[in-house]
MOPAC internal coordinates of N, CA, C and O (Angstrom, degrees):
PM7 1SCF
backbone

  N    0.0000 0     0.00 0     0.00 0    0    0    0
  C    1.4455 1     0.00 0     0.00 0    1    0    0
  C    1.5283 1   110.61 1     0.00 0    2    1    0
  O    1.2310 1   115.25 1   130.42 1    3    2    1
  N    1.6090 1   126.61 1   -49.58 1    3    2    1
  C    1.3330 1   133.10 1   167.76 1    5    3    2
  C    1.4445 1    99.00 1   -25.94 1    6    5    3
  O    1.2310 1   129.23 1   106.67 1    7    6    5
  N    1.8143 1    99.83 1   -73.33 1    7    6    5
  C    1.8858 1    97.27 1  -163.48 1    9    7    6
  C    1.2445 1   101.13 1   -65.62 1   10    9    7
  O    1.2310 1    85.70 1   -80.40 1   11   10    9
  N    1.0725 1   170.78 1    99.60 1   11   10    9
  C    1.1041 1   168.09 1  -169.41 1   13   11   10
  C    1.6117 1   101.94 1   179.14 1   14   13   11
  O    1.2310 1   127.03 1   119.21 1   15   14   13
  N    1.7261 1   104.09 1   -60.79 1   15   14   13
  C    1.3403 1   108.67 1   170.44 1   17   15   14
  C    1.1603 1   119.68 1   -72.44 1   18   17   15
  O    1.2310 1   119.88 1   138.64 1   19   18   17
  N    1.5229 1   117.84 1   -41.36 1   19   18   17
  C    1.8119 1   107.84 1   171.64 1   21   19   18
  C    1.1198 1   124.82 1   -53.01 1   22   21   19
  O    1.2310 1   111.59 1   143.87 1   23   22   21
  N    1.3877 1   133.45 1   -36.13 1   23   22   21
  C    1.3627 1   148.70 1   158.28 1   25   23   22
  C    1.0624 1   133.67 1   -46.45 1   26   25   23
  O    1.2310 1   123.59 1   150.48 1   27   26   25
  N    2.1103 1   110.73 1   -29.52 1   27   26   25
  C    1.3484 1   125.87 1   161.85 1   29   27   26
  C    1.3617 1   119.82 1   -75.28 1   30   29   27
  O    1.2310 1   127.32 1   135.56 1   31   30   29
  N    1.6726 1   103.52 1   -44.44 1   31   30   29
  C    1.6270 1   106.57 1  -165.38 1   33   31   30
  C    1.8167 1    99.06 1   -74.49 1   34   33   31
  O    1.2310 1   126.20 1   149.64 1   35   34   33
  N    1.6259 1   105.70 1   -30.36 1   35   34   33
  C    1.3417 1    90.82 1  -176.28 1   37   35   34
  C    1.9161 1   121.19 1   -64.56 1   38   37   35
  O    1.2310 1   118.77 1   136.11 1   39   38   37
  N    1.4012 1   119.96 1   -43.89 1   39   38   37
  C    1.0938 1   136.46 1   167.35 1   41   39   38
  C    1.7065 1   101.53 1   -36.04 1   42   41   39
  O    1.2310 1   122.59 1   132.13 1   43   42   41
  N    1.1156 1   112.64 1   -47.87 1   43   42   41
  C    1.2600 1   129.64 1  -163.83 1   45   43   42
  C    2.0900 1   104.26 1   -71.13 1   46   45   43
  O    1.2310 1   128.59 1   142.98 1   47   46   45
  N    1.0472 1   101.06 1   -37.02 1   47   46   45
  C    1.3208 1   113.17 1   179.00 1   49   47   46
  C    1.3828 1   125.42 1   -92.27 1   50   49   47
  O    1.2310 1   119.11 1   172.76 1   51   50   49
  N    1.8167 1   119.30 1    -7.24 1   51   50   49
  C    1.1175 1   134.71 1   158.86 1   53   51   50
  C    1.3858 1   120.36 1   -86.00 1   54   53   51
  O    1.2310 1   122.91 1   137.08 1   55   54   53
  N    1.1691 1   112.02 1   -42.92 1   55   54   53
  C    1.8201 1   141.17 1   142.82 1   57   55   54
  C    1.4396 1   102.51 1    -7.87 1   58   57   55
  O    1.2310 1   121.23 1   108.79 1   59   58   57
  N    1.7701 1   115.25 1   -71.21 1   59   58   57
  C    1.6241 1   123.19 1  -165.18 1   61   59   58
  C    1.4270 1   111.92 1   -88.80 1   62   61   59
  O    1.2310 1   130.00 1   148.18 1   63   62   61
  N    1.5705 1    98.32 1   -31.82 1   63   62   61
  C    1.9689 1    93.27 1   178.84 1   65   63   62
  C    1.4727 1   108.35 1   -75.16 1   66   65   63
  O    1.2310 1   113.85 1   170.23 1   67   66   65
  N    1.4911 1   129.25 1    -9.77 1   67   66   65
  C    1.1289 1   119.29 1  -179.45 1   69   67   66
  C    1.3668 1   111.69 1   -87.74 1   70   69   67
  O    1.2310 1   122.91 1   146.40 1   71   70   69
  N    1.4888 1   112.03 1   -33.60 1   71   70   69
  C    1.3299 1   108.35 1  -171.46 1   73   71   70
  C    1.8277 1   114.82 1   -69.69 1   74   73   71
  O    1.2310 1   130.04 1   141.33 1   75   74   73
  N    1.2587 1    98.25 1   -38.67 1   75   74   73
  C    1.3314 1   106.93 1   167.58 1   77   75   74
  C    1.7367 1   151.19 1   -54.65 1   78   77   75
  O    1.2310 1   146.15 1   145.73 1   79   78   77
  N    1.8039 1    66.74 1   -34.27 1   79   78   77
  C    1.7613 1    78.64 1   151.86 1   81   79   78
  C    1.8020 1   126.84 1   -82.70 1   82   81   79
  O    1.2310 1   130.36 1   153.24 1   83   82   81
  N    1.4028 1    97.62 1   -26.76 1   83   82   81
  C    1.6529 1    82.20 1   167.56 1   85   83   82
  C    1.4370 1   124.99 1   -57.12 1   86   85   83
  O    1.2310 1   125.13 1   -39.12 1   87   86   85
  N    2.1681 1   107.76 1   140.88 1   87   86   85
  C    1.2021 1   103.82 1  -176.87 1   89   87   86
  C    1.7287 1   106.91 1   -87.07 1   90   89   87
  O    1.2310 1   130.99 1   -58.52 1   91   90   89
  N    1.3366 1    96.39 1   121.48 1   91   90   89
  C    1.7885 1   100.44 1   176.96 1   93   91   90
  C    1.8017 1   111.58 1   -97.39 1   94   93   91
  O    1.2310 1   128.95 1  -164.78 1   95   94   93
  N    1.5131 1   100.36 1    15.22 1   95   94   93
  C    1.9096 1    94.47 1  -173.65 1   97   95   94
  C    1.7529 1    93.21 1  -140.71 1   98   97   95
  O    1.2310 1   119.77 1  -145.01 1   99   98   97
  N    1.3552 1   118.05 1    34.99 1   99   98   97
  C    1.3530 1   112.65 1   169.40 1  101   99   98
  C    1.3058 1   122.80 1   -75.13 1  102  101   99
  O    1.2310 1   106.39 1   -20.29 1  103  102  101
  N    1.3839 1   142.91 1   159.71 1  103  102  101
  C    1.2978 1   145.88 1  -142.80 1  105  103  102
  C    1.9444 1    92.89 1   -90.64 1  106  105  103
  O    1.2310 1   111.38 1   -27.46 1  107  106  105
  N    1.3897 1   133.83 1   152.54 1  107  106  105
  C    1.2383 1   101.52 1   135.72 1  109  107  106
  C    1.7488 1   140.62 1   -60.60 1  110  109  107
  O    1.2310 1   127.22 1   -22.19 1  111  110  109
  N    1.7232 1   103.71 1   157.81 1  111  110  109
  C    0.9728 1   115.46 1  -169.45 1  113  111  110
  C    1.8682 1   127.04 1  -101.17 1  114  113  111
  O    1.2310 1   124.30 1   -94.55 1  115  114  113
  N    0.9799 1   109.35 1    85.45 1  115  114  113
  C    1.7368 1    99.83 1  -165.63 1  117  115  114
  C    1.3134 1   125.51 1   -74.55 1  118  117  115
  O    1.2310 1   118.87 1   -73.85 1  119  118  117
  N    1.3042 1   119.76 1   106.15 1  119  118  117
  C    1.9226 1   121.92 1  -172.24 1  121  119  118
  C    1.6253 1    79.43 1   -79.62 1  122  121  119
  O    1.2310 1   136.28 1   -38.70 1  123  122  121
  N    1.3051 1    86.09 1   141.30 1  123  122  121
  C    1.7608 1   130.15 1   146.47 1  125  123  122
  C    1.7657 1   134.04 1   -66.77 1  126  125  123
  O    1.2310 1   120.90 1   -65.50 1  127  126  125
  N    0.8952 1   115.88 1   114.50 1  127  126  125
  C    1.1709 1   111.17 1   179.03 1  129  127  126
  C    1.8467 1   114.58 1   -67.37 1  130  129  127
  O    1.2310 1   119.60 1     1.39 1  131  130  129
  N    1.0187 1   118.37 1  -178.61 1  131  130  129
  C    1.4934 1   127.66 1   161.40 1  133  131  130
  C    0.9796 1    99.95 1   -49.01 1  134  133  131
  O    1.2310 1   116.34 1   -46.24 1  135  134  133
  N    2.1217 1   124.56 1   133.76 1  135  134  133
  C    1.0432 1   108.72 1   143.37 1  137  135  134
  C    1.4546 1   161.10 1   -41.58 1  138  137  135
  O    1.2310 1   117.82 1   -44.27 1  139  138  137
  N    1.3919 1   121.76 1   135.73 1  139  138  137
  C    1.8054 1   115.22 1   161.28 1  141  139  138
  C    1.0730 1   116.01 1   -15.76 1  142  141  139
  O    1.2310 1   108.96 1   -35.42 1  143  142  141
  N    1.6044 1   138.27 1   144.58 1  143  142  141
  C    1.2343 1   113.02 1   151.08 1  145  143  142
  C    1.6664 1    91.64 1  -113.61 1  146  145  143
  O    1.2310 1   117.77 1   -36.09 1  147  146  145
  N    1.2808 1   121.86 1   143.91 1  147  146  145
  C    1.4079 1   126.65 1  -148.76 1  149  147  146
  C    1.3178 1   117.48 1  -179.58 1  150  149  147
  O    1.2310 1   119.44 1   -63.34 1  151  150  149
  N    1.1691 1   118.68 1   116.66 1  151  150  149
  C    1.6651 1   117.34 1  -179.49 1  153  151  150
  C    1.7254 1    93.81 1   -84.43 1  154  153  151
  O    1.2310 1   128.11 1   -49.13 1  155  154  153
  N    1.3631 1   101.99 1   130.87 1  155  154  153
  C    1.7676 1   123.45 1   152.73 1  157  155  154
  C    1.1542 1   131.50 1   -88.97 1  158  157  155
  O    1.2310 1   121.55 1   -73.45 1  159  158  157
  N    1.4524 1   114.64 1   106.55 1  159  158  157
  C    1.5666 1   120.71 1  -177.38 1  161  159  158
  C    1.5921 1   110.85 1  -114.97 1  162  161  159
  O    1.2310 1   114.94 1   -67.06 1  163  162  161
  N    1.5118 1   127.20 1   112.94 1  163  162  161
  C    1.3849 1   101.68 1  -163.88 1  165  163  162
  C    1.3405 1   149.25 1    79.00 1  166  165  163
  O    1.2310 1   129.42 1  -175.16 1  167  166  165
  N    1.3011 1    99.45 1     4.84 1  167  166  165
  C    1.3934 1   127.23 1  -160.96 1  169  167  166
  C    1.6919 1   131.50 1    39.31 1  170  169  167
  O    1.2310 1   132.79 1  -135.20 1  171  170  169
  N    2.0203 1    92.90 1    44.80 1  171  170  169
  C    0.9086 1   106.96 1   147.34 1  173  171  170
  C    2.1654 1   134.89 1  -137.24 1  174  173  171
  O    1.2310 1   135.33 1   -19.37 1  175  174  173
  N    1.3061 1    87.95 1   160.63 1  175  174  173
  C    1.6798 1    80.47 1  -164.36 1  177  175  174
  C    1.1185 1   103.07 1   -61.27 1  178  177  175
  O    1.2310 1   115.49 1   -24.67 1  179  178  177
  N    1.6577 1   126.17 1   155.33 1  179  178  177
  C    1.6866 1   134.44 1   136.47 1  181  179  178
  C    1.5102 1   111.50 1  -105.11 1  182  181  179
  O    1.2310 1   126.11 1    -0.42 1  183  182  181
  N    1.1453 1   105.86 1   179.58 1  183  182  181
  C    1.5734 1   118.08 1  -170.91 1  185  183  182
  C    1.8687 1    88.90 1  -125.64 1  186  185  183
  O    1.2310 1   140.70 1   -17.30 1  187  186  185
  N    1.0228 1    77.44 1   162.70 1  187  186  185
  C    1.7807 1   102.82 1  -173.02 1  189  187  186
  C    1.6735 1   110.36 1   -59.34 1  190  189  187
  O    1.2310 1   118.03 1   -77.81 1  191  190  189
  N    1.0407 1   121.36 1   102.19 1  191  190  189
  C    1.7476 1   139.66 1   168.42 1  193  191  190
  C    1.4041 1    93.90 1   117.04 1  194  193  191
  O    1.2310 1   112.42 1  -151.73 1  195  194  193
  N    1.1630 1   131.91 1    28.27 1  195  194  193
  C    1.3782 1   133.32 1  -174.50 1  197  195  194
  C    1.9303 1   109.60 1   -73.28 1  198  197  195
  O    1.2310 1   120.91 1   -60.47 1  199  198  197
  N    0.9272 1   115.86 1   119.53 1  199  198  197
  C    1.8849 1   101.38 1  -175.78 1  201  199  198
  C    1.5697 1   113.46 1   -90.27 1  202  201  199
  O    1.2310 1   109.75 1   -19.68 1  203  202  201
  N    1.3208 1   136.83 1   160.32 1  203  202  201
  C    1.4851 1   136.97 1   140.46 1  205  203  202
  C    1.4312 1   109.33 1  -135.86 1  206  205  203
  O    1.2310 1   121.63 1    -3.60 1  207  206  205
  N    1.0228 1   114.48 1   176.40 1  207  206  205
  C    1.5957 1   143.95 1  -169.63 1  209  207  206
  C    1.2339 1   112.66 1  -138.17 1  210  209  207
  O    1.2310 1   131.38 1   -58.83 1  211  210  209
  N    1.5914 1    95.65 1   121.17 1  211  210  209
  C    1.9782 1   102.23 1  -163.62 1  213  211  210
  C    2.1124 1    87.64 1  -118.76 1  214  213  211
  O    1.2310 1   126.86 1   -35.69 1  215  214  213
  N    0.6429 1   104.40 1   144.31 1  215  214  213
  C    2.0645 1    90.72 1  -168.45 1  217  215  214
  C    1.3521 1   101.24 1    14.60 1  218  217  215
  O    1.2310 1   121.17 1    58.00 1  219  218  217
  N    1.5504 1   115.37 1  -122.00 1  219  218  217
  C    1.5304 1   116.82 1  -178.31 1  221  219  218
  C    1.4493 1   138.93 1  -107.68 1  222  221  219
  O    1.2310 1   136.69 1  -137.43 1  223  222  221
  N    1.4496 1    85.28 1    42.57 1  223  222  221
  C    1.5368 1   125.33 1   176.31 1  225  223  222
  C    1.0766 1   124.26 1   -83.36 1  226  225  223
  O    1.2310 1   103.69 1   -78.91 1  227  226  225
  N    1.6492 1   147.63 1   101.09 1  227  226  225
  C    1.0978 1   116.05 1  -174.56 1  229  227  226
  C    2.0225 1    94.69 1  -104.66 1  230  229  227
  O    1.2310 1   130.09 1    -8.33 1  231  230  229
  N    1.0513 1    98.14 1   171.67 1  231  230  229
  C    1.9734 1   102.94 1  -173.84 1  233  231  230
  C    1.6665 1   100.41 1  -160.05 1  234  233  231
  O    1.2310 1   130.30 1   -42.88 1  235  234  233
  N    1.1178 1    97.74 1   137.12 1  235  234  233
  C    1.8735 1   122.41 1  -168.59 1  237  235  234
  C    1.4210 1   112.61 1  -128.51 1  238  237  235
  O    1.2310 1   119.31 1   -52.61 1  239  238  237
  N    1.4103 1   118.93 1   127.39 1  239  238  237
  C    1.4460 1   119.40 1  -165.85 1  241  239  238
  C    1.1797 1    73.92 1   -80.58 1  242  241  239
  O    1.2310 1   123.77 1   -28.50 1  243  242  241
  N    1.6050 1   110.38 1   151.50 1  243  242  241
  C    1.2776 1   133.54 1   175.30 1  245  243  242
  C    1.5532 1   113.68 1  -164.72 1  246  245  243
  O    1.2310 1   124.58 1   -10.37 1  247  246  245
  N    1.4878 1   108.81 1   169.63 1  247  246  245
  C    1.8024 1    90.21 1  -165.96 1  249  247  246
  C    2.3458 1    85.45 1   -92.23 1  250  249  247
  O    1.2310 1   139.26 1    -6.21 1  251  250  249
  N    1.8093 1    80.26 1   173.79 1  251  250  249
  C    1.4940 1    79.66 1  -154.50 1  253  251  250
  C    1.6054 1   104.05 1   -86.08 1  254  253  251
  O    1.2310 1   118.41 1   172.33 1  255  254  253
  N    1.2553 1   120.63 1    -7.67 1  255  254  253
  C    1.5629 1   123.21 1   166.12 1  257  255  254
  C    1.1866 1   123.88 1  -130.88 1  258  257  255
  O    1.2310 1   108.34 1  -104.74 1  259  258  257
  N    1.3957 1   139.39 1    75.26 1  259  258  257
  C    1.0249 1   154.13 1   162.74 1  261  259  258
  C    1.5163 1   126.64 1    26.59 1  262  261  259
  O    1.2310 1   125.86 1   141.63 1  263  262  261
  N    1.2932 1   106.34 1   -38.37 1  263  262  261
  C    1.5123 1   114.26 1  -155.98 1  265  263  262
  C    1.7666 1    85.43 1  -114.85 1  266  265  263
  O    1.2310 1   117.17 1  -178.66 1  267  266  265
  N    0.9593 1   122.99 1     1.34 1  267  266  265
  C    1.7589 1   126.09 1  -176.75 1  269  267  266
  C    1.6660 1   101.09 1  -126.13 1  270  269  267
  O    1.2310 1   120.84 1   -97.02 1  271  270  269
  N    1.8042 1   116.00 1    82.98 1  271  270  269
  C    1.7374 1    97.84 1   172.71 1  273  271  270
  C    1.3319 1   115.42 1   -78.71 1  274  273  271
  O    1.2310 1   115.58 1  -163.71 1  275  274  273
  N    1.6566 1   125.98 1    16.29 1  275  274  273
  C    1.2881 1    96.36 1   162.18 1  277  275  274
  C    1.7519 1   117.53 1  -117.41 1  278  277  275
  O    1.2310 1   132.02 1  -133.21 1  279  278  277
  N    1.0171 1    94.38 1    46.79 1  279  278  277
  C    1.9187 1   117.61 1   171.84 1  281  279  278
  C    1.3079 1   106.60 1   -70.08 1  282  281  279
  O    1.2310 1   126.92 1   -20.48 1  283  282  281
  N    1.3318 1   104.29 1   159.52 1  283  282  281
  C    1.4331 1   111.50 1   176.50 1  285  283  282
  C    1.5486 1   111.83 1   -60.52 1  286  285  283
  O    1.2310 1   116.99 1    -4.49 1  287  286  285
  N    1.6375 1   123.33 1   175.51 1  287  286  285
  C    1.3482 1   109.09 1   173.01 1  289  287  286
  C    2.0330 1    98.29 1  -114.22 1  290  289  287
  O    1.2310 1   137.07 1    -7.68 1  291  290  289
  N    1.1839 1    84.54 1   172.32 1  291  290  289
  C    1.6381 1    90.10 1  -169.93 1  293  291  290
  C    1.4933 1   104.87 1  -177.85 1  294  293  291
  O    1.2310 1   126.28 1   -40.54 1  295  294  293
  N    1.2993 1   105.52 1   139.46 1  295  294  293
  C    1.7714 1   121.31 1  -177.93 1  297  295  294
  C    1.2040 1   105.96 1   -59.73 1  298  297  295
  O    1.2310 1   119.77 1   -59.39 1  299  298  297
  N    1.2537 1   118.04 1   120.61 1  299  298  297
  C    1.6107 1   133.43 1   169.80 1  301  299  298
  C    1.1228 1   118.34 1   -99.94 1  302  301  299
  O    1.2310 1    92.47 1    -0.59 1  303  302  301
  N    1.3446 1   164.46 1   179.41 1  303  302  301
  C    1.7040 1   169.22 1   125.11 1  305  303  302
  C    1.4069 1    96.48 1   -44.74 1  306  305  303
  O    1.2310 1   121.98 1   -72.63 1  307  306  305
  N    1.1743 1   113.82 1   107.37 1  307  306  305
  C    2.1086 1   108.04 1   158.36 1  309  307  306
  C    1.6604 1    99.86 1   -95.41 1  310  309  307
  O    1.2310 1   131.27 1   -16.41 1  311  310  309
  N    1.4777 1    95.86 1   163.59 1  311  310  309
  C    1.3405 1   118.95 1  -175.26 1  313  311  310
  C    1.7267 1    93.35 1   -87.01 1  314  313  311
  O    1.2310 1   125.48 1    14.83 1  315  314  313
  N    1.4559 1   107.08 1  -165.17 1  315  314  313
  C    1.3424 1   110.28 1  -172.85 1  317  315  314
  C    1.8019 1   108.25 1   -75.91 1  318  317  315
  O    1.2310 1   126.37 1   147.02 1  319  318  317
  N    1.1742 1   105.36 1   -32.98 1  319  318  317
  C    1.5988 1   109.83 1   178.87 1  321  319  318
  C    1.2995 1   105.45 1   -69.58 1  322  321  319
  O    1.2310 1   111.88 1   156.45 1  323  322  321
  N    1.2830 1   132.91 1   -23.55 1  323  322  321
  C    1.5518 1   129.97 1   171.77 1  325  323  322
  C    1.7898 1   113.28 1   102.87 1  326  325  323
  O    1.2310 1   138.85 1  -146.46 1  327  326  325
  N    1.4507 1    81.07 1    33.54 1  327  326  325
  C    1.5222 1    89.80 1  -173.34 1  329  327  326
  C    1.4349 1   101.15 1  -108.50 1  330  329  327
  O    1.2310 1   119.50 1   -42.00 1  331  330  329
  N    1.7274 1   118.56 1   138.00 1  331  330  329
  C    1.6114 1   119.66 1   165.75 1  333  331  330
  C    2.0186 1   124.28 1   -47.86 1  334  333  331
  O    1.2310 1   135.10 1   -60.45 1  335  334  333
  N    1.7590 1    88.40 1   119.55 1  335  334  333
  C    1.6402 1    84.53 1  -178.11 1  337  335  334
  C    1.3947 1   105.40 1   -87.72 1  338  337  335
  O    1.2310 1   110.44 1   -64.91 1  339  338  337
  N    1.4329 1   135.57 1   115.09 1  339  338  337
  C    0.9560 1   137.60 1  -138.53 1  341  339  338
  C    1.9988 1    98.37 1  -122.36 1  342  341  339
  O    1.2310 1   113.49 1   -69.82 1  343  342  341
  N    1.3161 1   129.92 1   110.18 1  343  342  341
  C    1.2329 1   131.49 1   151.84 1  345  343  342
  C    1.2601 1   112.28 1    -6.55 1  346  345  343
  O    1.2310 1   119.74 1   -70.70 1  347  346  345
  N    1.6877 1   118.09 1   109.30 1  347  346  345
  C    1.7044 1    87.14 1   143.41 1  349  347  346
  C    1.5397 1   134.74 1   -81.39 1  350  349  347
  O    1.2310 1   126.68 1   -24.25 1  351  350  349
  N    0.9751 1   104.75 1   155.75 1  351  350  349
  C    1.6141 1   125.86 1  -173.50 1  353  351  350
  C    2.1726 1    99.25 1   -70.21 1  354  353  351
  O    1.2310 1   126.54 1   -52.16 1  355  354  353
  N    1.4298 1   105.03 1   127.84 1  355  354  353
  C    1.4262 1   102.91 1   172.79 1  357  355  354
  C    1.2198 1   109.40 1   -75.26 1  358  357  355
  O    1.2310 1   114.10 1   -62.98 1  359  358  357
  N    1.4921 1   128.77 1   117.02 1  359  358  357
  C    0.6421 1   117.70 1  -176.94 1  361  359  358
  C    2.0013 1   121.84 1   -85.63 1  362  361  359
  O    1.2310 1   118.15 1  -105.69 1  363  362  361
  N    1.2460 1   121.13 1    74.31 1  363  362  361
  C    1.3371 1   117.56 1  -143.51 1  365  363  362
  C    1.8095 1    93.33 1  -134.43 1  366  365  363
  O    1.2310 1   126.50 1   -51.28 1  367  366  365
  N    0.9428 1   105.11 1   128.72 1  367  366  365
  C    1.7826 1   102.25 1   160.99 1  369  367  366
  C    1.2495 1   126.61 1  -111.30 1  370  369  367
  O    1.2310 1   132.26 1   -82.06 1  371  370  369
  N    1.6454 1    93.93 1    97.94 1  371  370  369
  C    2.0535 1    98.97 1   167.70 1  373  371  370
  C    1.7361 1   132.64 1   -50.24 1  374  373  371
  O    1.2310 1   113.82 1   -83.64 1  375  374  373
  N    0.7302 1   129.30 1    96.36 1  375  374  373
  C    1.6892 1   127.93 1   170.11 1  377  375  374
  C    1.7126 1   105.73 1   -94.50 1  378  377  375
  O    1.2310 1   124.88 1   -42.66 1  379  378  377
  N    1.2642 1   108.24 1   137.34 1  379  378  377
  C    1.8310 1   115.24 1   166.08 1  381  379  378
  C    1.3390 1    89.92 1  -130.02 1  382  381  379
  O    1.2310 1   120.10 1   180.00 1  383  382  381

């Protein structure tokens, strides 16, 4: 009969320290979506084909590897039409 009660009151006492520890006055919590993808100039956003002019520079958010559109975006050199002047790639394969 004893264990019976130790077994109750204890249950009983895990029962209240648990409840008590829950936090019932926490702040809300705001999830984030996926980042922007967004070139920052100035500490402000552009959107993708966005142009500026740095002296006689012109530069176009554009994604940063061509053949991957879901790359980051990043200021490239545009030509006069406002199109990304894009590196070519060597096309060379190193082996050692």
């Amino acid at each position: 009969m004893k264990s019976l009660v130790y077994i109750y009151l204890t249950a009983l006492f895990l029962t209240a320290t648990c409840t008590f520890a829950v936090d019932s006055h926490h702040e809300k919590v705001t999830l984030l979506e996926t980042p922007q993808r967004v070139c920052w100039y100035q500490g402000a956003q552009y959107s993708e084909g966005a142009l500026i002019k740095q002296f006689d520079l012109l530069f176009i958010c554009s994604h940063k590897y061509e053949n991957q559109p879901q790359s980051q975006l990043v200021w490239q050199r545009a030509n006069e039409q406002g199109r990304p002047i894009r590196l070519d790639p060597v096309k060379t394969i190193r082996v050692k």
